[in-house]
Legacy VTK file of the C-alpha trace (Angstrom):
# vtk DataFile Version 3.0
C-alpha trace
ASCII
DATASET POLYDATA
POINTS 75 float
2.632 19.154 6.838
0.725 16.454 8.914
1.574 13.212 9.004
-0.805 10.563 6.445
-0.488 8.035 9.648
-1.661 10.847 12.264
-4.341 12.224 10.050
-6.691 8.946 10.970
-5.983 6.373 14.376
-9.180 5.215 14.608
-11.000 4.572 11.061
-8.402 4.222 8.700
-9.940 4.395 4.319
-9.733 1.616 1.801
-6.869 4.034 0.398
-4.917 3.487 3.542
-5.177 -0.173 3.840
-4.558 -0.881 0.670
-1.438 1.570 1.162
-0.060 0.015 4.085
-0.302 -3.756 2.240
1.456 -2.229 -0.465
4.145 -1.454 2.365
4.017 -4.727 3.786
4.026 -6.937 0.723
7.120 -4.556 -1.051
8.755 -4.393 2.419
8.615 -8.278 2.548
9.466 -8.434 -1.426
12.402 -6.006 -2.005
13.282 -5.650 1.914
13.361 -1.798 1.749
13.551 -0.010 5.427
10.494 1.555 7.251
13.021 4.979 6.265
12.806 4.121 2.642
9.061 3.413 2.588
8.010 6.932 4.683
10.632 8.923 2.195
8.909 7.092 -1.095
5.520 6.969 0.730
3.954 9.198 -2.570
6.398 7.230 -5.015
4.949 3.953 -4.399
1.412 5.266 -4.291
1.838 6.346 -7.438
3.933 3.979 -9.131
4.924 0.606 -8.168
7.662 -1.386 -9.575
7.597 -3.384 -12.102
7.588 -6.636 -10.323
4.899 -5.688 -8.622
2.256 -8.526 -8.717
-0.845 -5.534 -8.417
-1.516 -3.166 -11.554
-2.611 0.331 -11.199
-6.376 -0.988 -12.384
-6.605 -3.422 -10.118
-5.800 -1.180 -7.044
-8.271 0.800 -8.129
-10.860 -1.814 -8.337
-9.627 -3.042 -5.197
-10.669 0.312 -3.358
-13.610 -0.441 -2.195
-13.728 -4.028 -1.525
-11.649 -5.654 1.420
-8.513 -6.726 2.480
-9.159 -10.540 1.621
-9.218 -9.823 -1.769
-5.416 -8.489 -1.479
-4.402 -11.613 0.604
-5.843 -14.003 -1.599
-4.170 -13.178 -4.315
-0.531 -12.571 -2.746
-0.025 -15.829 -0.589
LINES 1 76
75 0 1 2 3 4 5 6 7 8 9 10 11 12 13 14 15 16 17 18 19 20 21 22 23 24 25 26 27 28 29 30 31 32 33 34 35 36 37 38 39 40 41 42 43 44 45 46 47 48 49 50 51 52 53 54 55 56 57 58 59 60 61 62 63 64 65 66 67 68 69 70 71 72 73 74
């Protein structure tokens, strides 16, 4: 199985982005290891904790705008 981080260097999707803030913000939130995050990498795709500020809606809203949107709202 390829690697999601190998499959695209150069242009990386709305999906990823928003994917890797989701790392970065829960990374920074619940301190879980880079380990943690590649062995859950599906988990938290699918379903983020409860805490988490994002809903599933909104993620999916957010797909096709930009980053700033993401920022904005999580200082």
């Amino acid at each position: 199985m390829v690697n999601k981080f190998q499959l695209r260097r150069s242009v990386a999707t709305n999906k990823e982005l928003i994917f890797n803030h989701v790392i970065e913000s829960t990374k920074t939130k619940f301190n879980y290891s880079k380990k943690q995050l590649r062995n859950n990498s599906k988990k938290t795709l699918r379903s983020l904790p409860p805490q988490f500020p994002l809903k599933k809606s909104k993620l999916k809203k957010l797909k096709n705008k930009p980053l700033t949107h993401l920022k904005e709202n999580n200082p």
